[in-house]
C-alpha positions as CSV (number, residue, x, y, z in Angstrom):
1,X,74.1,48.7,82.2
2,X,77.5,49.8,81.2
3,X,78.4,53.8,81.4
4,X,78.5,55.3,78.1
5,X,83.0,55.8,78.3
6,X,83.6,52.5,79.3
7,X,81.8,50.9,76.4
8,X,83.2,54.2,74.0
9,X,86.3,52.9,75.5
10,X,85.9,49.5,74.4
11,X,85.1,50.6,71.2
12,X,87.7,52.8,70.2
13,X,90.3,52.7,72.5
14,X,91.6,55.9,73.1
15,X,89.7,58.3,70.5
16,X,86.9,58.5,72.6
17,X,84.3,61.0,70.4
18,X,82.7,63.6,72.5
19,X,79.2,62.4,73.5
20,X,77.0,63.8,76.1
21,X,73.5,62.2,75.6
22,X,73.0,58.9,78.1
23,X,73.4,55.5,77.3
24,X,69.9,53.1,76.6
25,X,69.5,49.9,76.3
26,X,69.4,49.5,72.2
27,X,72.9,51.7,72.1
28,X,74.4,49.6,74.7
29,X,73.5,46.6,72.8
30,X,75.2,48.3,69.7
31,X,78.5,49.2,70.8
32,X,78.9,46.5,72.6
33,X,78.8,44.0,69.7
34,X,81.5,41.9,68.9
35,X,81.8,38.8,66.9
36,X,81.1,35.5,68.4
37,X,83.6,32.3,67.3
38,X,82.9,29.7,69.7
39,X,79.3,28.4,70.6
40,X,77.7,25.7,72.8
41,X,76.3,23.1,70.9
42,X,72.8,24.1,72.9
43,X,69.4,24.4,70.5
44,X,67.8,27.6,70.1
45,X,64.5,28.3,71.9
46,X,61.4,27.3,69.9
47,X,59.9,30.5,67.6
48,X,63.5,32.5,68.1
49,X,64.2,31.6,64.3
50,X,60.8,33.1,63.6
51,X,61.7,36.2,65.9
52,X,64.8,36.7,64.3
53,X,63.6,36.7,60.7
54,X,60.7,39.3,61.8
55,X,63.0,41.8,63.0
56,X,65.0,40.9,59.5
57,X,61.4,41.8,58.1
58,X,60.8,44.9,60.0
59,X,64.3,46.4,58.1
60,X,63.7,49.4,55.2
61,X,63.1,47.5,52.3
62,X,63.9,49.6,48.5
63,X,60.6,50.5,47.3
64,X,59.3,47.6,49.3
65,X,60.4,45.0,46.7
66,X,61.9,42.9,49.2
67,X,64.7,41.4,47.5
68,X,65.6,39.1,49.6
69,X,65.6,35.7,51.3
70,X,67.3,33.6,53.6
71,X,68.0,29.7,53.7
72,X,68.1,28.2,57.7
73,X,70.4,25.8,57.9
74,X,70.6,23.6,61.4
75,X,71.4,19.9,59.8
76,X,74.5,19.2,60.7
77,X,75.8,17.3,57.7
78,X,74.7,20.3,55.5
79,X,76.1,22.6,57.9
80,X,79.1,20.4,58.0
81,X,79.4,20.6,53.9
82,X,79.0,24.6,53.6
83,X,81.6,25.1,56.2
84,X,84.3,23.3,54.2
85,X,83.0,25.5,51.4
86,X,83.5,28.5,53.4
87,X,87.1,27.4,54.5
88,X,86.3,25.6,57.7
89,X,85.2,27.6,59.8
90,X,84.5,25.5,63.0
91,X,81.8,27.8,64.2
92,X,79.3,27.5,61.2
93,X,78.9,23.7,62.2
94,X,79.4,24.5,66.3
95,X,76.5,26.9,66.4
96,X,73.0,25.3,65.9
97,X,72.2,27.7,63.0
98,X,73.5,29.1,60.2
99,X,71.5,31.8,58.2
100,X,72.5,32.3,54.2
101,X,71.4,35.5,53.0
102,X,70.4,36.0,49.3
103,X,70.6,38.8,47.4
104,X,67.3,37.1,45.7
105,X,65.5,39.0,42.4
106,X,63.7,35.1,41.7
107,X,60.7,35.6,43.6
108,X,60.3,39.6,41.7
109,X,60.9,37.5,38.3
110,X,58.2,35.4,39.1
111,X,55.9,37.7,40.2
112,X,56.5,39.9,36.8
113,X,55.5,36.6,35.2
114,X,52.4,36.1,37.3
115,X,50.8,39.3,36.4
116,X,51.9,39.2,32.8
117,X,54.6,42.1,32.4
118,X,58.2,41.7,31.2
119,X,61.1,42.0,34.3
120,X,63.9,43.4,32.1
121,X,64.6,46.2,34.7
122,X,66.4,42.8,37.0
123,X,68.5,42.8,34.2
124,X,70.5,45.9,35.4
125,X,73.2,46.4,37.8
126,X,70.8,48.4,39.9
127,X,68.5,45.8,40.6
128,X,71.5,43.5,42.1
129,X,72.9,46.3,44.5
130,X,69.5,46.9,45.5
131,X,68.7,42.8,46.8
132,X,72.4,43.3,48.6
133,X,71.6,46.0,50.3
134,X,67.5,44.4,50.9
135,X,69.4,41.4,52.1
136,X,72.3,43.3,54.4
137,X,70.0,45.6,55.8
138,X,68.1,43.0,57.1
139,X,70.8,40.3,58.4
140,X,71.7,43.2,60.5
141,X,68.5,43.2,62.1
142,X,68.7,40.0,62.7
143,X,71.8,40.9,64.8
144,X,70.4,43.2,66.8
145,X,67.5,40.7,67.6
146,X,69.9,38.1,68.8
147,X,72.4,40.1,70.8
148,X,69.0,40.9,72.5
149,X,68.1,38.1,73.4
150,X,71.8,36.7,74.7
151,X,73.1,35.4,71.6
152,X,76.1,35.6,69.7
153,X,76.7,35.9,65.7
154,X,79.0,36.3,63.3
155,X,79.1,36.5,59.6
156,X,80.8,34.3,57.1
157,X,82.0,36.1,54.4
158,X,83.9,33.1,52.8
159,X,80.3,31.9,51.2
160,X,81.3,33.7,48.4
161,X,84.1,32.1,47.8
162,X,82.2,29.1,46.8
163,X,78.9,30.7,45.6
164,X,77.8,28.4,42.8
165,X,78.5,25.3,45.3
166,X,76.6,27.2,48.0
167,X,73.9,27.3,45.4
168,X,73.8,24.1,44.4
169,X,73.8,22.7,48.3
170,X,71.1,25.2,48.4
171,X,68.9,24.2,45.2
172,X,68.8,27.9,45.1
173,X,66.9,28.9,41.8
174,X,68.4,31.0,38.9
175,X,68.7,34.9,40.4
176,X,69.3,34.2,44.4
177,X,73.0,34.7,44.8
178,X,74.5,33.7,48.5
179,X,75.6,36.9,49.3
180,X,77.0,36.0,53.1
181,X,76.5,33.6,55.7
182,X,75.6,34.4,59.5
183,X,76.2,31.6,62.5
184,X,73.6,31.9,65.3
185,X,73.6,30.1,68.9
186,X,74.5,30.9,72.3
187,X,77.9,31.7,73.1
188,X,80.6,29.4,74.9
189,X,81.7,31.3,78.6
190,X,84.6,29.6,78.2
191,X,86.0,30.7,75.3
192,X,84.7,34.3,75.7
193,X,85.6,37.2,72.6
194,X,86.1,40.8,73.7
195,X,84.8,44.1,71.9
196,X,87.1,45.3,68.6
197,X,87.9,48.4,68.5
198,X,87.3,50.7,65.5
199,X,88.9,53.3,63.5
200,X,88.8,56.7,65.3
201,X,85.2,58.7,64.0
202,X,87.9,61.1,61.8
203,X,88.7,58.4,59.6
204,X,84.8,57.8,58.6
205,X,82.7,60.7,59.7
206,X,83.0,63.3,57.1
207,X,80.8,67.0,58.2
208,X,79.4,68.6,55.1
209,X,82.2,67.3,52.2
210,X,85.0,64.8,52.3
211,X,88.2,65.3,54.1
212,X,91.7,63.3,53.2
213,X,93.7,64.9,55.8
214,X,91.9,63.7,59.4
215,X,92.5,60.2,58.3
216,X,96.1,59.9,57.8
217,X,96.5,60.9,62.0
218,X,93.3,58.4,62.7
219,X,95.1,55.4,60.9
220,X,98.0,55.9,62.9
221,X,96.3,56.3,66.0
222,X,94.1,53.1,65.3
223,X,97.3,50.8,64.6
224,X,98.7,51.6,67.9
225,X,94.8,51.0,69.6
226,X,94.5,47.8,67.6
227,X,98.2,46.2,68.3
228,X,97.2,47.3,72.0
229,X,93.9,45.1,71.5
230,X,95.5,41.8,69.8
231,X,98.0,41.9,72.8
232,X,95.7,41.8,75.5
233,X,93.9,38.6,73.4
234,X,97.2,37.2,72.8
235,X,97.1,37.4,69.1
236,X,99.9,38.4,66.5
237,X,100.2,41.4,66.5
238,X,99.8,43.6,63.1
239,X,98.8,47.1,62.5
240,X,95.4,47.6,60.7
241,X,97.0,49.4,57.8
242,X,99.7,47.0,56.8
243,X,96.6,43.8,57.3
244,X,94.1,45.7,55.1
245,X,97.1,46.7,51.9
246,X,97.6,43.0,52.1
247,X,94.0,42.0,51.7
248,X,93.7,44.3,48.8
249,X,97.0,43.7,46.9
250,X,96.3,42.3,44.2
251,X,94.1,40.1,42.6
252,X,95.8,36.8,44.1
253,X,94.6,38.2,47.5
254,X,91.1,37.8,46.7
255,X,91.4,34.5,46.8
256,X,88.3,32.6,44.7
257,X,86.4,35.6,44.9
258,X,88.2,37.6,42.2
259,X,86.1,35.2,40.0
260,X,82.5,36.8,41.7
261,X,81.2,38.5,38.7
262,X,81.4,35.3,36.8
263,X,79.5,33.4,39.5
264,X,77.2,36.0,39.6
265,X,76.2,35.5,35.8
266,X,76.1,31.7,36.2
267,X,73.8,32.2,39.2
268,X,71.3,33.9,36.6
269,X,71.7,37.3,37.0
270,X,72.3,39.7,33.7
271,X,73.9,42.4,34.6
272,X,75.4,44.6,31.4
């Protein structure tokens, strides 16, 4: 098992934080995730699909409503098709699964009906966070699951950027909303991917009430530790802050998904 400073190091470069406590295996497993773009075409183990969405289970659930649901996706034509939809991404049809999580309030509606009371209170803003963060908290479970057991992930974003597509590939029913994608399988050795580091823990850890002034000195730092890390993949090299200003310049840069709150009301979900 790695020392705790050389996975620290991997993490965040040079802004180690000052940690005394020893490593285990769960933390080891956490900081030493990294995204996974390149897979062998190998199945999965028979039940590991199963294993994976138990752990999802065994997340905190809101009030235990369970908002939540996921769609398993291994054919490889319909793999094929939500890939273009997610803007090719090779690794979605690579990877012998792909997992779309739903921020999903249909199976609650249908329950309300079951036991004959009204489910206005879906009809709220509220109610939607609470399925993303139900259906978040448990793809990261899932995660953890499979980095445990040898395999690599990574999670598609662009599945929003198509959402009402996604939902009809899906025959999702009216109130499950793709929220993001996540690709499954074992990694390829030959095209190995390397830890990214983070922002320095004064740009994000806050003790008591919020500071502005740590951060300015952290984002500095963290441009020079994330040119360093692009170089040594042999990537273009860009600093963090000038890369995230253009991802939220205007509304151009959102691409398709600056239209998300009117896919979410076409997907069924009435949010005032």
């Amino acid at each position: 098992m790695p020392n705790l400073t050389s996975l620290l190091r991997a993490r965040y470069g040079t802004a180690l934080p000052a940690i005394a406590n020893p490593v285990n295996g769960s933390i080891a497993s956490l900081l030493e995730h990294r995204s996974v773009r390149a897979y062998l075409p190998d199945a999965l183990d028979a039940g590991v699909l199963e294993l994976l969405i138990a752990a999802a289970q065994s997340a905190p659930s809101s009030s235990n409503l369970q908002a939540w649901s996921v769609v398993a996706v291994e054919d490889k034509a319909r793999k094929a098709r939500l890939a273009a939809l997610a803007h090719n991404q090779k690794q979605i049809v690579e990877a012998p699964l792909f997992l779309v999580w739903l921020a999903d309030l249909s199976r609650l509606r249908r329950v309300a009906g079951d036991v004959g009371t009204t489910s206005d209170g879906l009809d709220h803003l509220e109610s939607f966070v609470l399925a993303v963060i139900d259906a978040a908290l448990a793809a990261q479970n899932a995660v953890v699951a499979a980095e445990s057991l040898g395999l690599g992930t990574v999670y598609i974003g662009a599945i929003r950027s198509e959402p009402e597509k996604v939902a009809a590939e899906l025959d999702l029913p009216p109130g499950a909303f793709p929220i993001f994608g996540l690709v499954v399988g074992k990694p390829d050795p030959a095209r190995p991917t390397a830890v990214k580091p983070r922002l320095p823990q004064a740009a994000v850890l806050h003790r008591e009430r919020y500071a502005v002034e740590p951060q300015n000195a952290a984002v500095a730092l963290y441009d020079e530790v994330i040119g360093a890390f692009y170089a040594s993949q042999k990537l273009p090299q860009q600093k963090w802050s000038a890369h995230s200003a253009a991802r939220i310049k205007n509304a151009e840069a959102l691409g398709s998904r600056v239209h998300l709150a009117k896919a979410i009301a076409s997907l069924g979900f009435e949010i005032p």
